[in-house]
C-alpha positions in Angstrom: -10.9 -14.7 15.1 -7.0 -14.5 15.0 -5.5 -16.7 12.4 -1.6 -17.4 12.2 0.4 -17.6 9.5 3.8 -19.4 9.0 6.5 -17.4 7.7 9.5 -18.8 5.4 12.1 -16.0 5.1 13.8 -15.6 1.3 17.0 -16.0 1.9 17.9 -14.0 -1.6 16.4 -10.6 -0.9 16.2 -8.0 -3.8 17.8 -4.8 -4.3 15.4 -2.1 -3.4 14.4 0.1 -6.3 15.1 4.1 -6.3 11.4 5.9 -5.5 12.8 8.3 -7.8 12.4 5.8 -10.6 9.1 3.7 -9.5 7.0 2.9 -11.9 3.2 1.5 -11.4 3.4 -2.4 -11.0 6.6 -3.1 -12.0 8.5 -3.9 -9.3 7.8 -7.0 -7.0 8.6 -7.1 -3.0 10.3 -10.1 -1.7 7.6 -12.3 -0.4 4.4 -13.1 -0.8 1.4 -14.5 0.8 -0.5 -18.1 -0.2 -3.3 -19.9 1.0 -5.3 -23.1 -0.2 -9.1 -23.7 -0.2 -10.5 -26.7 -0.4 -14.4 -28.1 -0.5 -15.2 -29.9 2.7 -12.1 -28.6 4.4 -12.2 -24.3 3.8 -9.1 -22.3 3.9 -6.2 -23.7 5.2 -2.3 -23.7 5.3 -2.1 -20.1 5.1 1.6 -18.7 4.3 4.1 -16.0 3.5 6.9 -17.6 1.3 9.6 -15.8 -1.1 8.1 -14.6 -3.9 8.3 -17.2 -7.1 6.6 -18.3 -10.1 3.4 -20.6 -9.3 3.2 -24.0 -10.3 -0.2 -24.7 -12.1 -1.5 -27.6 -14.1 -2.4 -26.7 -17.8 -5.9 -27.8 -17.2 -6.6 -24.9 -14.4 -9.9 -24.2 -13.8 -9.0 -20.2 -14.4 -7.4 -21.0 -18.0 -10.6 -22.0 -19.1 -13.3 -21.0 -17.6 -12.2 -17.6 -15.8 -12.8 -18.5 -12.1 -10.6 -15.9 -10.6 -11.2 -12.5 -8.9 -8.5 -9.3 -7.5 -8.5 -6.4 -5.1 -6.7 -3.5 -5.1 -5.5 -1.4 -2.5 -2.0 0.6 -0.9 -0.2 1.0 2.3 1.1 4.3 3.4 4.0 5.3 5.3 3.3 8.5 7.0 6.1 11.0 8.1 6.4 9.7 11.8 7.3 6.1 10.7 3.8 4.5 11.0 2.4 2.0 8.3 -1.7 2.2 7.6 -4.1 0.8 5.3 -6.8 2.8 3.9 -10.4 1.1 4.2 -9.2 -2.3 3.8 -12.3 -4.0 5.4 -14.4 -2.2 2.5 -11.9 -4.3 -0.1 -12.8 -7.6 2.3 -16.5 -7.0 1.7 -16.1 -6.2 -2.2 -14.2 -9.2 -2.4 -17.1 -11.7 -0.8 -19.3 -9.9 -3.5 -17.5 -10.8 -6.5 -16.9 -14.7 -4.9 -20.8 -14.9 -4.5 -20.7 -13.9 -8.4 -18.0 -16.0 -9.5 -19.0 -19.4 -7.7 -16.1 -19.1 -5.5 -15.3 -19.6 -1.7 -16.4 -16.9 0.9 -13.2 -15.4 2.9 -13.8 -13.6 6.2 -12.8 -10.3 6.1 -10.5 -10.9 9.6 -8.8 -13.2 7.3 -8.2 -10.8 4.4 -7.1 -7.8 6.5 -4.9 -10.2 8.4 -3.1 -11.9 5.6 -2.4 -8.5 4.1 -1.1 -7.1 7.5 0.8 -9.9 8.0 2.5 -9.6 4.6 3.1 -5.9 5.1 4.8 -6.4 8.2 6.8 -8.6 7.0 7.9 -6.3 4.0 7.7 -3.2 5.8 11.0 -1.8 4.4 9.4 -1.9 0.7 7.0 0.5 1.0 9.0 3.9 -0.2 9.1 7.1 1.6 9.1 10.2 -0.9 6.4 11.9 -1.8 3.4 10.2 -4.2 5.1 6.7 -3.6 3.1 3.9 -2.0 2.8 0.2 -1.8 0.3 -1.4 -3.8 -1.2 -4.6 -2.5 -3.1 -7.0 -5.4 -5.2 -9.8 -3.3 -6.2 -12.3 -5.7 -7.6 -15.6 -5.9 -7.7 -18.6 -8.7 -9.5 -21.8 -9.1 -6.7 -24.3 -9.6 -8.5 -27.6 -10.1 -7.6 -29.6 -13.5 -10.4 -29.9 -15.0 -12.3 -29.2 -18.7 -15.7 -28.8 -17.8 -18.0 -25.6 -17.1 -19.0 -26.2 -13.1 -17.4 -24.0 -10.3 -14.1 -25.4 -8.9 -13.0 -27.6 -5.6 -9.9 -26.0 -4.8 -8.2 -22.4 -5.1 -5.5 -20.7 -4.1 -5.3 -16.6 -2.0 -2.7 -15.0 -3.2 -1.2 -11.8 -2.2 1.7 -10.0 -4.3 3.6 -6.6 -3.4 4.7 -3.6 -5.6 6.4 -0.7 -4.6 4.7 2.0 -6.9 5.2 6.0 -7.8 1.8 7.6 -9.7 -0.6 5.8 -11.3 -0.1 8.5 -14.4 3.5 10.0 -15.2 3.2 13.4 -14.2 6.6 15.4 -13.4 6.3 16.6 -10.2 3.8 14.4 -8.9 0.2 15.3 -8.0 -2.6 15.8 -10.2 -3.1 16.8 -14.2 -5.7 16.9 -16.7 -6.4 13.7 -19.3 -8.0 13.0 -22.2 -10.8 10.6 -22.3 -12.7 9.3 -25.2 -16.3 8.3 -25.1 -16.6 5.2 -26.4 -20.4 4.4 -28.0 -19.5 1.4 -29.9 -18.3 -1.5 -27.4 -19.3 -1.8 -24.2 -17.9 -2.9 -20.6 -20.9 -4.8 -18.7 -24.5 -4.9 -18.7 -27.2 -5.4 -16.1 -27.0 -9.0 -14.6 -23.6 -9.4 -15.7 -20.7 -8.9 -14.2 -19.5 -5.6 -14.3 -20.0 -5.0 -10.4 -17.2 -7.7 -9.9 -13.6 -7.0 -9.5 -12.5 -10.2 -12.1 -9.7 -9.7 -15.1 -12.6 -10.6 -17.8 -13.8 -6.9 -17.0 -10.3 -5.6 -17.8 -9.4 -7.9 -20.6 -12.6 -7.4 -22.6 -11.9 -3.4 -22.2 -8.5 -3.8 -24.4 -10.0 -3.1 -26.9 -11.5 0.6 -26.4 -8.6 1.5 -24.6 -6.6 0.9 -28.2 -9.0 2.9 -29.8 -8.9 5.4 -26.9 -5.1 5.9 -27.6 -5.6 6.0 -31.0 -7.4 9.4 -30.1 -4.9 10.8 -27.6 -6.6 10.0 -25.0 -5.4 8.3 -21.4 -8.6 6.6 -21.1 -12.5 5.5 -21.5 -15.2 7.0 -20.8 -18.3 3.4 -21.2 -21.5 4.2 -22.1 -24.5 2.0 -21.0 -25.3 -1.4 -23.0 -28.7 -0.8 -24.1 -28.8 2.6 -25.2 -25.1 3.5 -25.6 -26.1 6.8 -23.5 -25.5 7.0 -20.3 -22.5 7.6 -18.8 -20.9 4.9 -17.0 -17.1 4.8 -15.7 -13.9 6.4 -16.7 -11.5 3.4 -17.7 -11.1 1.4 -14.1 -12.1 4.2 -12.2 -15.6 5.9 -11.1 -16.6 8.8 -12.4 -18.2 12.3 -11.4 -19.6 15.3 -13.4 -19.9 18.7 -11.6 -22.9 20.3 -13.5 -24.2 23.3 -12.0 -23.9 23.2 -7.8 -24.5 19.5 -8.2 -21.9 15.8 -8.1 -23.4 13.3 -10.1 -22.0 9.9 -10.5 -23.6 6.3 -12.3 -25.8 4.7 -9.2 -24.9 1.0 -8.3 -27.5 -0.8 -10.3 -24.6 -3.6 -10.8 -22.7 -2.7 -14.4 -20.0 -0.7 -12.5 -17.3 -1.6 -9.8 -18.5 0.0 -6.3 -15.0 1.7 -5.5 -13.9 2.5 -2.2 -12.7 6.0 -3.3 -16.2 6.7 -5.0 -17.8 6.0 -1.8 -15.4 7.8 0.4 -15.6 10.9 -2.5 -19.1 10.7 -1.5 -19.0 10.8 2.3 -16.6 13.8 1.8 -18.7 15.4 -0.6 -21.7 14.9 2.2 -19.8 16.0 5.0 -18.6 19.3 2.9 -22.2 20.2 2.4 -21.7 19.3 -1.4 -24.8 18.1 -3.4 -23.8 14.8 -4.6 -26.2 12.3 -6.6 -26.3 8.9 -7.6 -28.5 8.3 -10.8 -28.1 8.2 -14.6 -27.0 11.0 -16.3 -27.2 11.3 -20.3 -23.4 12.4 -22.3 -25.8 14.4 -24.0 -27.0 15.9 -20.9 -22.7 16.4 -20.6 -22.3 17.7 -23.9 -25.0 20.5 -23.6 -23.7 21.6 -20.1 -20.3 22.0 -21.9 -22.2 24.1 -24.2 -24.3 26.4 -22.1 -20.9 26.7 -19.7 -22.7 24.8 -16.4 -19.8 22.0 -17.0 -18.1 22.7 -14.1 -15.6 19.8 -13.5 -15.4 15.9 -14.9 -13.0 13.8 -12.3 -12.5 10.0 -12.0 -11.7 8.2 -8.6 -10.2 5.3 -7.3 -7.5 3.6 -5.8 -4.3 3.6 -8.1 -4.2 7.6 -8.8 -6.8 8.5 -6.4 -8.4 11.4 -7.8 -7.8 12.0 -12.0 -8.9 15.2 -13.0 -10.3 15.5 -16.6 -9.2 18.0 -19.3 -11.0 17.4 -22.1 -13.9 14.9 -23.7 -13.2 13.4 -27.5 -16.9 12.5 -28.6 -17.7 11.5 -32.1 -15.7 14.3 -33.8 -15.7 17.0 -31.4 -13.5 17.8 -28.5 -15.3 19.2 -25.0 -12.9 21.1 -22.7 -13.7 21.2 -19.3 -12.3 23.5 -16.3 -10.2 25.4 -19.2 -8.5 22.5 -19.7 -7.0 22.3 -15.9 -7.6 20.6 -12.3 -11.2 21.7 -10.5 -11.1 23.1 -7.1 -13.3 20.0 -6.0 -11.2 17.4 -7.8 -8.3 19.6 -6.3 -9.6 19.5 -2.6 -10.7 16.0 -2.5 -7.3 14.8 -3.9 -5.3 16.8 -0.7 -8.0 15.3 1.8 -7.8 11.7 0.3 -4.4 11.6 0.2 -3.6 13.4 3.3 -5.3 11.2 5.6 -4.2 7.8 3.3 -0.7 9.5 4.4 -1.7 10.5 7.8 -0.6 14.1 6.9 -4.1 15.0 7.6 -5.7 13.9 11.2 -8.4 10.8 10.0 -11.8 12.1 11.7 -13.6 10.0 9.2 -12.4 6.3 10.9 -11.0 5.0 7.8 -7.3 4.1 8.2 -6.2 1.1 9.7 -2.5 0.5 11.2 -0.5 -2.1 10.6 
């Protein structure tokens, strides 16, 4: 199915930021894309309006009760002037996952993918051109009904916002370096049957917390541990996360207390098609901590969408430091980084099916 949108043009349009000076989400195109949902009567009125403040009663349904849910995801320019999304129909389906969890309003994926091309069409001469620049796209939607009172909402709003955005992490030159991450055994980010499988801001809120500890320690991130046993490792901040121990991958299996990211699962494919071992299943820190030791530690890397591939440098556990890769980037973490990014770019042919034009 096709759907149209109607377009109202800003008629104050923004000074374009220097992609010498981009920082990660703080810069806002000039339009953005709304839609309303409504029980007995679905999605409707969708549109792409200036970009403004929203206009919400106090008595919101996400104030109170947290009925909300966002995506994440970029467009590219490549060097011959074409715009593409990368695996935007995987973000479509995560999203109809997390509105089954959160009580909240199926959306077709046709819809999705065609409110966000429609809104990067329209702000096409936003997305920046140099080198480790993108635009990043943040899909959201809110339950707006006023009400006080803990049942799932009538009405909600799809809303899609712009940024212009250079790397996730600050790193002069661009590319790829080494953090710090601390394993954190004392709070935890989701448990089984919660949840942490869902892309909603209670994940992210509730993980404040450890990340101020974190960079109390120095480091750039978490590394969660399971609930029950405060063992297993889990994810690295927002990200997914893989241990090269010996000739084998290993990352946390899907058993629903981690995000299913669409860079894990293409780091997998790749890993797959490169003749890589690569597992999904639990792995111990301790089980980390005596690889370290017996020197079969071969590379720790996270993955996902807003820096792609993040190497890691060094461990902070209880009181001791674990340095991994001497402390530099891993030829795998390396070589998936250039493939993922080349093809997100389309400096690299895409023989896996995964970018879509806009």
């Amino acid at each position: 199915m096709k759907y149209e949108f109607t377009i109202q043009k800003t008629t104050s349009p923004k000074e374009k930021p220097d992609p010498n000076t981009l920082k990660f989400g703080k810069t806002f195109s000039d339009h953005m894309f709304v839609m309303d949902f409504e029980t007995g009567k679905g999605w409707h009125d969708g549109r792409i309006v200036p970009y403004g403040n929203l206009s919400l009663d106090p008595a919101a349904a996400v104030f109170h009760y947290g009925q909300e849910m966002f995506e994440g995801m970029k467009a590219y320019r490549t060097k011959d002037g074409r715009i593409q999304l990368f695996r935007p129909y995987m973000n479509a389906e995560r999203t109809r996952k997390t509105n089954e969890r959160m009580c909240m309003p199926d959306i077709d994926p046709e819809l999705f993918v065609g409110a966000i091309k429609a809104l990067v069409n329209v702000e096409r001469d936003w997305i920046p051109e140099k080198e480790g620049t993108s635009l990043y796209i943040r899909p959201f939607i809110i339950a707006d009904d006023p009400f006080l009172g803990v049942q799932a909402a009538n009405h909600y709003m799809f809303i899609i916002i712009l940024s212009p955005v250079g790397p996730y992490y600050d790193i002069p030159g661009g590319g790829m370096a080494p953090t710090k991450i601390f394993v954190e055994d004392e709070y935890v980010r989701a448990a089984v049957g919660g949840a942490g499988f869902a892309k909603v801001g209670g994940n992210y809120g509730a993980a404040l917390k450890a990340q101020t500890r974190a960079a109390d320690h120095g480091c750039a991130q978490v590394l969660w541990l399971d609930a029950i046993e405060h063992s297993y490792v889990e994810e690295i901040g927002t990200s997914n996360a893989f241990f090269m121990i010996g000739d084998e991958v290993i990352t946390a299996p899907l058993l629903g207390t981690i995000l299913p990211g669409v860079t894990r699962a293409s780091v997998i494919e790749l890993l797959n098609k490169w003749g890589i071992k690569v597992s999904e299943r639990r792995l111990r820190i301790g089980d980390v901590v005596k690889a370290a030791e017996e020197g079969t530690l071969g590379e720790i890397f996270a993955s996902g969408t807003a820096a792609v591939i993040s190497p890691v440098g060094e461990l902070k556990f209880k009181n001791s430091s674990i340095i991994i890769a001497d402390g530099g980037v891993g030829p795998i973490a390396q070589r998936l980084y250039d493939t993922l990014y080349g093809i997100q770019t389309g400096t690299l042919a895409d023989d896996m099916g995964w970018t879509v034009e806009v």
